[in-house]
C-alpha positions in Angstrom: -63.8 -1.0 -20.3 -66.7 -3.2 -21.1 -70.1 -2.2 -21.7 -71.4 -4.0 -18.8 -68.5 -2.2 -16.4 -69.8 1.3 -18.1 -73.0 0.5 -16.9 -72.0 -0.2 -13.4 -69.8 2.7 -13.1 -72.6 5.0 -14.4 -74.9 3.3 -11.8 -72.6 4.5 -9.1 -72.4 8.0 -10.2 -76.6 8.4 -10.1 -76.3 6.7 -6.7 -74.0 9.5 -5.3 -76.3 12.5 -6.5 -77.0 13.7 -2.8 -79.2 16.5 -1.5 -77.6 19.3 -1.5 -76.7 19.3 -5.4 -80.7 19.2 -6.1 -80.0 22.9 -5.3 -79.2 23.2 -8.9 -81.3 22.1 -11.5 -78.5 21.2 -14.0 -75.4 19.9 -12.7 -72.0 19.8 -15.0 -70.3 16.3 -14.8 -66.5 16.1 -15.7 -65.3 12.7 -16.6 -61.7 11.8 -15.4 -59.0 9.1 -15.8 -59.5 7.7 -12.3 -58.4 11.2 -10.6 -61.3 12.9 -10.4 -60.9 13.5 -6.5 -57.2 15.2 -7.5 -58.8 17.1 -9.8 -61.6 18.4 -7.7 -58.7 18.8 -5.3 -57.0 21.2 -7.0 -59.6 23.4 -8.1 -61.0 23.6 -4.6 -57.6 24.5 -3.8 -57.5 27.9 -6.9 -60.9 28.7 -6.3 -62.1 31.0 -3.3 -65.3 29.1 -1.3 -65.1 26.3 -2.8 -64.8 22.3 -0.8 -65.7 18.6 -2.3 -69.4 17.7 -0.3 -69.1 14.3 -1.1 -66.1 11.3 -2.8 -67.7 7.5 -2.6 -64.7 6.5 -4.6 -66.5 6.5 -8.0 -67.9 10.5 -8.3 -66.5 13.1 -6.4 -68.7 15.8 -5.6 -67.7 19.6 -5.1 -69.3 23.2 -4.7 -67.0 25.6 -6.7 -67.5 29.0 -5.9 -71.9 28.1 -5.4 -71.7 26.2 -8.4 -72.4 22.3 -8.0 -69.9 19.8 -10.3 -69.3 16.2 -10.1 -66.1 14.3 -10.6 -66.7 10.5 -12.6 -63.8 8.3 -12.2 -64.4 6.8 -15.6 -61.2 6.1 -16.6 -59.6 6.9 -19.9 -63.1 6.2 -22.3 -63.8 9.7 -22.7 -61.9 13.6 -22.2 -63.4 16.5 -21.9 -62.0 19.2 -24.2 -63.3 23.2 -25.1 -66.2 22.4 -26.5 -68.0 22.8 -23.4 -65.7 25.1 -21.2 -66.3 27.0 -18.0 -66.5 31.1 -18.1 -65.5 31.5 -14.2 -66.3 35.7 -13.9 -64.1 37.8 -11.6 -64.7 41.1 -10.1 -61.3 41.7 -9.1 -58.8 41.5 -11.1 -56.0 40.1 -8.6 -58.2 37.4 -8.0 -58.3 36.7 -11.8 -54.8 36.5 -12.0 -54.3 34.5 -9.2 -56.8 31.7 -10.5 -54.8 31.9 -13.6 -51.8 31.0 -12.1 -52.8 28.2 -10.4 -54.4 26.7 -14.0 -50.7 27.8 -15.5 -49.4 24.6 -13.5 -49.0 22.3 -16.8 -52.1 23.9 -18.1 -52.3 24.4 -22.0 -53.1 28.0 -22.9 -55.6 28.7 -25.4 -56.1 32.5 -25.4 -53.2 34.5 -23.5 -54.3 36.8 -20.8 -54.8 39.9 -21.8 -57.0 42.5 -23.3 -59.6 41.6 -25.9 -62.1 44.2 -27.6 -64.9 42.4 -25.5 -63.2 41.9 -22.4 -60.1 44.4 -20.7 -58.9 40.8 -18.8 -59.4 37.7 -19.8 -57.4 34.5 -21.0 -58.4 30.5 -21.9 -56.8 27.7 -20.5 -57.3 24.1 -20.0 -56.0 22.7 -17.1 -53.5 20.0 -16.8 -56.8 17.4 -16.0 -58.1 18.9 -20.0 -60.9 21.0 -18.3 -61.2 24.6 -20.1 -62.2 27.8 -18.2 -62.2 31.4 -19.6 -61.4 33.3 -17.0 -63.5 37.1 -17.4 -62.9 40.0 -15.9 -66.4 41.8 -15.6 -70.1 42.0 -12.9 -71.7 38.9 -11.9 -74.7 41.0 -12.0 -74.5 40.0 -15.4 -74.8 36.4 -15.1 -77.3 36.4 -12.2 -74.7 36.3 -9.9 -73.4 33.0 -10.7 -69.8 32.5 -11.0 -68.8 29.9 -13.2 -70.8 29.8 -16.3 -71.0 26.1 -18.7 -70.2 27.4 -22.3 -71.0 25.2 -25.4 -68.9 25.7 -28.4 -70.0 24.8 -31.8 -67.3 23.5 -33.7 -66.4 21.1 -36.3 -69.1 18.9 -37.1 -71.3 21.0 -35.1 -69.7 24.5 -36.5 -72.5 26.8 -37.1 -75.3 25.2 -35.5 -75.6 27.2 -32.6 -77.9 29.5 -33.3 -80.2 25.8 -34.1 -79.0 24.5 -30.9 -80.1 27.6 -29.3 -83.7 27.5 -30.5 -83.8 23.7 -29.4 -82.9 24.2 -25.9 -85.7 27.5 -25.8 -88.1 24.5 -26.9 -86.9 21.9 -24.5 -86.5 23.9 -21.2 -89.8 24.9 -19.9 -88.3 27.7 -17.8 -85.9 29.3 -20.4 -84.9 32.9 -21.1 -82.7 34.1 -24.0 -80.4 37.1 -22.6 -78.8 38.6 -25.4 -76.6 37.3 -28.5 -73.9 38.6 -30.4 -72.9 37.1 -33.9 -69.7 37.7 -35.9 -70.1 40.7 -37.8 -67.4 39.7 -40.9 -64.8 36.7 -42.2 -66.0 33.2 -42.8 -67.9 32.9 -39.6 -69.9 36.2 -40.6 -73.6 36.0 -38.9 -72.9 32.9 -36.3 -72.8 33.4 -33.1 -69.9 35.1 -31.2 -71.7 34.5 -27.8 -74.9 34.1 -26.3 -76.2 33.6 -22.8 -79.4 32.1 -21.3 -80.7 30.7 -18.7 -82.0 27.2 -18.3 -83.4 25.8 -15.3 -82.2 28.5 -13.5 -79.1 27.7 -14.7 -77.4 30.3 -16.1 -75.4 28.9 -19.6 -73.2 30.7 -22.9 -72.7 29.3 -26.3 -70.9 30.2 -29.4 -70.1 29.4 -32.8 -66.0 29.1 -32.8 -63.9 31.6 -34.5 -61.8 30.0 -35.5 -61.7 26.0 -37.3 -61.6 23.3 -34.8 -61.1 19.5 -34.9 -63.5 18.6 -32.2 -66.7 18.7 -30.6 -68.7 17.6 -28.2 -68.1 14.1 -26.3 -69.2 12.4 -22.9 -66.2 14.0 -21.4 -68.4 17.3 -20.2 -71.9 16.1 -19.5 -74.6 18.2 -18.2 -77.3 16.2 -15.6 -80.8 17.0 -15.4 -82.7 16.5 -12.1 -86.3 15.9 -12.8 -88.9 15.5 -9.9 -91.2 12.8 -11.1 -91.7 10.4 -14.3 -93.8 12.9 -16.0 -90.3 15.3 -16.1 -88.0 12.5 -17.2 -90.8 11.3 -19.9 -90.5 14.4 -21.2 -86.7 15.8 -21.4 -85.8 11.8 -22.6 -88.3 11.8 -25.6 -87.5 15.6 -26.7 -84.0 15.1 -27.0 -83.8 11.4 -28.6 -86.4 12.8 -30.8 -83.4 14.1 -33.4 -80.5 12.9 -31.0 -80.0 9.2 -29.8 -80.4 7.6 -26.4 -77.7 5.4 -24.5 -78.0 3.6 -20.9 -78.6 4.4 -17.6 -80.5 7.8 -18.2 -77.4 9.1 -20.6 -78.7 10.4 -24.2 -77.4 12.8 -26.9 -79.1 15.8 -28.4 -78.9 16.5 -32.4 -75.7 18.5 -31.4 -73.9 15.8 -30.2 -74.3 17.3 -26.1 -74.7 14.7 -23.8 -77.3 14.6 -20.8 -78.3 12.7 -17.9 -81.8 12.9 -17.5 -82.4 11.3 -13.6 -84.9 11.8 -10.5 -84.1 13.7 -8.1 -84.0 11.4 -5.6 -82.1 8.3 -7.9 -80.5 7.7 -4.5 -83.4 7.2 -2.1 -84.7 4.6 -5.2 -81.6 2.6 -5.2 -80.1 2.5 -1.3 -79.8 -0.8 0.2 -81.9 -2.5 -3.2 -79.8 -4.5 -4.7 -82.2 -5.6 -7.4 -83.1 -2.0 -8.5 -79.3 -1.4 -9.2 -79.9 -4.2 -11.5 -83.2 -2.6 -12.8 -80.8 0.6 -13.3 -78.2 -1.1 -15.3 -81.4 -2.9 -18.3 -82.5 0.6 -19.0 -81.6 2.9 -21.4 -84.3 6.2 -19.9 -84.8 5.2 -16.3 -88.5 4.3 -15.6 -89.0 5.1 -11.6 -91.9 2.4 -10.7 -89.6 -0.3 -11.7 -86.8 1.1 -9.6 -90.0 1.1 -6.9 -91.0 -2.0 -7.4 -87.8 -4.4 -8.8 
């Protein structure tokens, strides 16, 4: 894929953002070979109330169980992997075990299902589409009653720098609170962290140090958009987190950790329908300036 087709794909993908995912105020974006409506597809089909809102051919989007996702058909630059996995939480057990199942079907398991000394049910798999999701038995009163919760791993290059990554994101996010952290208390991971939660945004989010050694991090495969409501918003997510990380096209950047984001307007489709020369604006910047989406 050239970088001029990346460009145009990514152009797409801001153009379907529609409104009912500026519910959320950070959206998880999978990247897919090309099958991204299959793949929303079949979780729609293991997971109760849950149905694709919108498929324009390039991003599919879907409401899993009240949490927003998008699909990018992106083809085969990028795959996600468990660095950034999903923590789907389960009050019934049954239910558990049937979502389980249906990720079985030429899923990769990572942790068997069973009990752990922090959880009596719960297993990690990655799908057959290379999407990971710890499935938990326990209270969504414990995660503000949201069901499927975006966990970052700190492995490899990044092992050990989530307690680091933690106190960045309590700086970057205006409306952040830190619920509770647990660190390893012995072996060579003694003192990082085991798992934390917080909420962002009103997002609620986990991270961890991994237990074990790993030979990858994070990568544009899991992505995790940010809808801002003016210029002022986008000004200042974009310079925070190029400050240490680095910046790349169409409103994409990296953090220090190596997490990408998509820092976009809300209403990125409104500025580009039926203007063909703001498209074209879109696709010469690297943060997206809204006037000259206004006024190209």
């Amino acid at each position: 894929m050239s970088i001029i087709e990346d460009i145009l794909l990514l152009t797409h993908f801001k153009h379907s953002i529609n409104a009912k995912l500026m519910e959320n105020k950070i959206i998880p974006a999978l990247w897919f070979d090309n099958n991204a409506k299959e793949a929303l597809d079949f979780y729609c089909d293991i997971l109760p109330d849950s149905s694709i809102t919108k498929d324009n051919g390039v991003a599919v989007e879907a409401s899993l169980i009240g949490v927003n996702f998008i699909g990018i058909n992106g083809g085969n630059a990028f795959k996600p992997n468990p660095s950034i996995s999903f923590m789907i939480v389960f009050e019934n057990r049954d239910a558990l075990d049937l979502t389980w199942n249906g990720f079985l079907e030429e899923g990769k398991v990572l942790m068997p299902l069973q009990e752990y000394p922090f959880s009596a049910h719960y297993g990690w798999i990655a799908d057959k589409f290379g999407v990971s999701w710890q499935l938990y038995l326990g209270k969504l009163s414990d995660v503000n009653e949201q069901a499927i919760i975006p966990t970052l791993m700190f492995a490899h290059t990044q092992q050990g720098n989530c307690e680091r990554a933690l106190a960045f994101y309590a700086d970057l996010f205006k409306n952040f609170h830190a619920q509770g952290a647990v660190h390893y208390p012995d072996g060579p991971m003694k003192g990082q962290v085991m798992h934390a939660q917080f909420q962002a945004n009103n997002t609620t989010m986990a991270a961890m140090d991994s237990g074990v050694d790993m030979d990858f991090t994070f990568t544009e495969g899991v992505s995790l958009t940010i809808l801002c409501k003016d210029q002022a918003e986008i000004d200042y997510y974009w310079d925070k987190i190029i400050r240490t990380g680095s910046e790349s096209q169409c409103g994409w950047c990296k953090d220090e950790f190596g997490v990408s984001w998509q820092v976009v307007p809300n209403n990125i489709a409104k500025l580009l329908q039926h203007n063909k020369n703001a498209e074209k604006a879109l696709m010469g910047m690297k943060k997206i300036v809204i006037s000259e989406l206004e006024n190209a």
